[in-house]
Every structure is written in structure tokens, then in C-alpha cells.
Backbone as JSON, one array per atom type, in Angstrom:
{
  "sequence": "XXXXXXXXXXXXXXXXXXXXXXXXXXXXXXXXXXXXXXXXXXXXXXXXXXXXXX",
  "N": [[-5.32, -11.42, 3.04], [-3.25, -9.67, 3.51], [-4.48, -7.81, 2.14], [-6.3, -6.55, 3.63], [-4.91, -6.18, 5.96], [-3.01, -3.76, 4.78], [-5.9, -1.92, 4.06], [-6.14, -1.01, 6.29], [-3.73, 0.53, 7.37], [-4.61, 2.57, 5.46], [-7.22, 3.32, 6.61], [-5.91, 4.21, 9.25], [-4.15, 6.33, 8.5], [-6.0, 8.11, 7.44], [-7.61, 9.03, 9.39], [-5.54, 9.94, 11.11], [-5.24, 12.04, 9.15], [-7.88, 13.93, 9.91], [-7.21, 13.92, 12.34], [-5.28, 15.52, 12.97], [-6.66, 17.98, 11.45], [-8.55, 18.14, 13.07], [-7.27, 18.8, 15.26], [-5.83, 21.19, 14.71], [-8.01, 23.11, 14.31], [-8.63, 23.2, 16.71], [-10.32, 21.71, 17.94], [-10.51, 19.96, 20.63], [-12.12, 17.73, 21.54], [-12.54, 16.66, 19.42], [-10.31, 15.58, 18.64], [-9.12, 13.66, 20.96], [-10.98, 11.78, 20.03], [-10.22, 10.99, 17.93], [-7.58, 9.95, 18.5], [-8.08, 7.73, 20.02], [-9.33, 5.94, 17.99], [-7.47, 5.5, 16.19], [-5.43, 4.04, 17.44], [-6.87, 2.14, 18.22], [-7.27, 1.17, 15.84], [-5.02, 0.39, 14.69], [-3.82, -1.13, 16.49], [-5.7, -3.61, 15.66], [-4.34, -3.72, 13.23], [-2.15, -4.98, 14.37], [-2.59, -7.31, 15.02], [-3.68, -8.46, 12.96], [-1.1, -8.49, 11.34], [0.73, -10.17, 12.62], [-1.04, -12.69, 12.16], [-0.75, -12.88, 10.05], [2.14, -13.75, 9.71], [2.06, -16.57, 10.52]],
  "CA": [[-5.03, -10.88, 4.35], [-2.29, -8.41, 3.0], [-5.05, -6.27, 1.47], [-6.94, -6.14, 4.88], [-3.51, -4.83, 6.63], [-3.55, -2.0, 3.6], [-6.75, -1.23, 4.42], [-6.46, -1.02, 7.92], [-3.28, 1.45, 7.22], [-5.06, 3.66, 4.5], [-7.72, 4.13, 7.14], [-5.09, 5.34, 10.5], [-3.67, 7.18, 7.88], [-7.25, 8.98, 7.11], [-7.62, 9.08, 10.75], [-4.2, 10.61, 11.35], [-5.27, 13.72, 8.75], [-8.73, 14.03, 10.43], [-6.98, 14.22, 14.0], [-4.43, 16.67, 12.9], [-7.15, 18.93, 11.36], [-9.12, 19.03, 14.4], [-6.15, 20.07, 16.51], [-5.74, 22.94, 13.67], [-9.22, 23.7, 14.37], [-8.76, 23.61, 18.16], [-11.73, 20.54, 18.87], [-9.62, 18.86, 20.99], [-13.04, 16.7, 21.96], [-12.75, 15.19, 18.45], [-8.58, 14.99, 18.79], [-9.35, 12.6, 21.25], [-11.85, 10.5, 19.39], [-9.44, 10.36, 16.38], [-7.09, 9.66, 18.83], [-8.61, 6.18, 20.56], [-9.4, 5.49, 16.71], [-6.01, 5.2, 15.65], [-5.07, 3.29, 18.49], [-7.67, 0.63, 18.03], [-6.83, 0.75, 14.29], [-3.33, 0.2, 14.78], [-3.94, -2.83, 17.16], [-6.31, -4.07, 15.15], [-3.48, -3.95, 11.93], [-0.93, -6.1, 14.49], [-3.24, -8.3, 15.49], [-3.57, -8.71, 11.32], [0.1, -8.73, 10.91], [0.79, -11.29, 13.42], [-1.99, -13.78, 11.9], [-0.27, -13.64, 8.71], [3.08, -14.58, 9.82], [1.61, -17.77, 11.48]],
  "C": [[-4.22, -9.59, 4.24], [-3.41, -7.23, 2.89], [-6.04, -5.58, 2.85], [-6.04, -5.29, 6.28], [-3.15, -3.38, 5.59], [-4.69, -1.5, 3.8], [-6.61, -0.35, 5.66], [-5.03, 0.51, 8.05], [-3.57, 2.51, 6.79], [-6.4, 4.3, 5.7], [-7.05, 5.12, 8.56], [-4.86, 6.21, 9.6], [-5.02, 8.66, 7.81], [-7.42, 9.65, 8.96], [-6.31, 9.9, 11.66], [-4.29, 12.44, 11.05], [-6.29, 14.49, 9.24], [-8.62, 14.86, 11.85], [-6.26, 15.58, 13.69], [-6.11, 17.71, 12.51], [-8.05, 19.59, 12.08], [-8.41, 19.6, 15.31], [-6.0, 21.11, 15.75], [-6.52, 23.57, 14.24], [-9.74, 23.87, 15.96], [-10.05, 22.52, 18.9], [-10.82, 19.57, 19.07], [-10.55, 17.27, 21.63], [-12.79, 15.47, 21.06], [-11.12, 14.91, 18.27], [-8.74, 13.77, 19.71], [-9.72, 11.36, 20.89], [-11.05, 9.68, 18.39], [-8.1, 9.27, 16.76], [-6.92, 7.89, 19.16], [-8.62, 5.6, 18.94], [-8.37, 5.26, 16.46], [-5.13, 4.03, 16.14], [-5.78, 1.82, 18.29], [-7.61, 0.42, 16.59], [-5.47, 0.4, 14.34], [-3.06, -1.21, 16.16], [-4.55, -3.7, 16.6], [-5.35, -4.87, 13.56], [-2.53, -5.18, 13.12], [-1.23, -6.93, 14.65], [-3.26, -9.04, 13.77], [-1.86, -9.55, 10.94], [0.67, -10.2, 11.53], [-0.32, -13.12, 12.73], [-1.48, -14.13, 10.35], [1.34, -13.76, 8.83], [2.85, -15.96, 10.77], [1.69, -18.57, 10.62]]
}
């Protein structure tokens, strides 16, 4: 379960440098996208975290 909450970080993380480099690049269409992504990756990790302190 651990390695599925590391995953799930290593990809916001990817998702984090993605978002930033489209705001560099001014496509704030795909800042958005990266945006919701992160969001549902990062609920997706507590929902994780939570199931392994049970």
C-alpha cells in the first residue's frame, strides 16, 4: 500500500512540473487540466493514506 501512496506522490509531483511549465509557456487551458489532475491525485493519495492507517 505504501508503494501505491509513493506512486501516487511521484506522479502530483510530475504533474506539479508539467503545470508549472505550462504557466511558463502561457497555456493556461492545460494549467487547468494539470490543475484538476493534481487535485484528484492528491485525494486519491488520502483516500490511500487513510486506508492504511485502518
Amino acid at each position: 500500500m505504501e508503494t501505491g501512496i509513493d506512486s501516487l506522490q511521484q506522479q502530483i509531483e510530475f504533474h506539479k512540473r508539467k503545470r508549472d511549465k505550462a504557466k511558463a509557456e502561457g497555456n493556461m487551458e492545460l494549467v487547468s487540466y494539470y490543475d484538476k489532475e493534481v487535485e484528484a491525485l492528491e485525494q486519491a493519495k488520502e483516500r490511500k493514506e487513510k486506508q492504511l492507517k485502518r
